[in-house]
FILUM-831583 format. One record per residue: residue in one letter; x, y, z of N, C-alpha, C, O in turn. Coordinates in nm, 2 decimals, padded with zeros to 4 digits. Layout:
<"A"; <X; Y; Z>; <X; Y; Z>; <X; Y; Z>; <X; Y; Z>>
...
//
This chain:
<"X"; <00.08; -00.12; 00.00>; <00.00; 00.00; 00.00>; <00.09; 00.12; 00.00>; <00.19; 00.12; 00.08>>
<"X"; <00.08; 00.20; -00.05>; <00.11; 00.32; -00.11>; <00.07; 00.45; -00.02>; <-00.05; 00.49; -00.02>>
<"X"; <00.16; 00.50; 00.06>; <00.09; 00.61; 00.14>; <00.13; 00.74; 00.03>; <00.24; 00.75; -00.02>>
<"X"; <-00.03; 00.85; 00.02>; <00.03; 00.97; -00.01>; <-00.05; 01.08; 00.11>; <-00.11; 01.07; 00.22>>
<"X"; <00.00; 01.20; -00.01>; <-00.04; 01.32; 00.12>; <-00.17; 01.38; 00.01>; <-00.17; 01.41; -00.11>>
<"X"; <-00.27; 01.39; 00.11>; <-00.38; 01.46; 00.01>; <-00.34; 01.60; 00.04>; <-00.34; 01.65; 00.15>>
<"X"; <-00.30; 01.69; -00.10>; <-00.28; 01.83; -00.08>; <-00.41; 01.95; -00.07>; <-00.42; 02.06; -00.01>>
<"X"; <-00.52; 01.87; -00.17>; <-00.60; 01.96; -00.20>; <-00.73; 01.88; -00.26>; <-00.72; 01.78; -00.33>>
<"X"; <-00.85; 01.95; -00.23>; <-00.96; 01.85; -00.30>; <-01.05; 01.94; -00.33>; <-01.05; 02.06; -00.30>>
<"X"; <-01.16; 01.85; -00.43>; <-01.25; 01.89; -00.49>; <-01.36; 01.83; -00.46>; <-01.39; 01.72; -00.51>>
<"X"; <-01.46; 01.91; -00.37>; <-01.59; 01.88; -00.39>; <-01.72; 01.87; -00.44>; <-01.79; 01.94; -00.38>>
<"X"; <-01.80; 01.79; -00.57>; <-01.90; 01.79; -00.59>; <-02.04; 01.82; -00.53>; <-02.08; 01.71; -00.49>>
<"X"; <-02.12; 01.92; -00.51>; <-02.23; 01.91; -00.45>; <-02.22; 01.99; -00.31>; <-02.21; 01.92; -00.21>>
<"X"; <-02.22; 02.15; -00.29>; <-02.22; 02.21; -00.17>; <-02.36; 02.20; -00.05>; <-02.37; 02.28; 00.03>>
<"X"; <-02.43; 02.09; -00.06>; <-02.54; 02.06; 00.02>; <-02.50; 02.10; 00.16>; <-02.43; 02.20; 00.21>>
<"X"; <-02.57; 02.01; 00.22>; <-02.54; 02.02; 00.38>; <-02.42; 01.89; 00.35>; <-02.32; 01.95; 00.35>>
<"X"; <-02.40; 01.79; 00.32>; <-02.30; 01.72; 00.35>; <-02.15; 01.78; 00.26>; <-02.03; 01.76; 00.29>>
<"X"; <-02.20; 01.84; 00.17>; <-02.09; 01.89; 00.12>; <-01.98; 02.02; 00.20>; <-01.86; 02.04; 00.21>>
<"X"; <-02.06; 02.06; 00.24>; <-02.07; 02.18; 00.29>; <-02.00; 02.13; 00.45>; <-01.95; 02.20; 00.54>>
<"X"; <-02.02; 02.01; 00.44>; <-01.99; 01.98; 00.63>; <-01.86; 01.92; 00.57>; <-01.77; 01.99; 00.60>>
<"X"; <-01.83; 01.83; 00.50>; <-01.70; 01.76; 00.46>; <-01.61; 01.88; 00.45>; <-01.51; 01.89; 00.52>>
<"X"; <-01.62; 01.92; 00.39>; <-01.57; 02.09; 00.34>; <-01.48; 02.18; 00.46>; <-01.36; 02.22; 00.46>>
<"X"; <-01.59; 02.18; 00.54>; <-01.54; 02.25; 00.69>; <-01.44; 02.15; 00.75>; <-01.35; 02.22; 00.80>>
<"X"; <-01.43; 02.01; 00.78>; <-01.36; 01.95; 00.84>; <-01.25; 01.93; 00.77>; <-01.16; 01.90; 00.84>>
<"X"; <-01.21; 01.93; 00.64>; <-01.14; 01.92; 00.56>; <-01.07; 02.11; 00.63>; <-00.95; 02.10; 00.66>>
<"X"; <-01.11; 02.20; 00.63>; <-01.09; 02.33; 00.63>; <-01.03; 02.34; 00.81>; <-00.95; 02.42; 00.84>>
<"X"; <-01.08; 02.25; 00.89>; <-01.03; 02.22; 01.04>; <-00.91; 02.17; 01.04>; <-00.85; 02.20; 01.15>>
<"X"; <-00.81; 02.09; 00.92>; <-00.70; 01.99; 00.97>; <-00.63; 02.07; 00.83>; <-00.53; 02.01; 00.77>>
<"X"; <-00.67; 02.19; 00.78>; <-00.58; 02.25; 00.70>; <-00.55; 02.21; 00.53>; <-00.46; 02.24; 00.46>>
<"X"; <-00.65; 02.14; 00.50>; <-00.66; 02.09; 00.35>; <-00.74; 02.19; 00.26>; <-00.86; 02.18; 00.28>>
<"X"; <-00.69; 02.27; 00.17>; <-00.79; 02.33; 00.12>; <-00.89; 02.24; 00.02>; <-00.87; 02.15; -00.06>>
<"X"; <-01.02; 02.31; 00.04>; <-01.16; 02.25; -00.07>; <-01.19; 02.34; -00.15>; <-01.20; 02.46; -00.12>>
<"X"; <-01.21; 02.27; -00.29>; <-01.35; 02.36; -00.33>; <-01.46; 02.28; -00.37>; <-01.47; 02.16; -00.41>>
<"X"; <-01.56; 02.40; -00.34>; <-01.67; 02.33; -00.37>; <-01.72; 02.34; -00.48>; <-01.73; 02.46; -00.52>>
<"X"; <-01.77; 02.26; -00.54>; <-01.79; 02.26; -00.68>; <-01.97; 02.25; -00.71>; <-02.02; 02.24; -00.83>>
//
């Protein structure tokens, strides 16, 4: 298994779950966007 580092992501769909993933992703310093 192959460890990497997630630098940056892209989210589909700013709902409430989008929109919550987003924030905790935004808590440990990973930037999102929401798409």
């Amino acid at each position: 298994m192959v460890n990497r580092t997630i630098k940056k992501v892209a989210i589909l769909g700013s709902g409430t779950m989008g929109s919550g993933i987003a924030a905790q992703l935004a808590n440990v310093g990973i930037p999102s966007y929401l798409l």
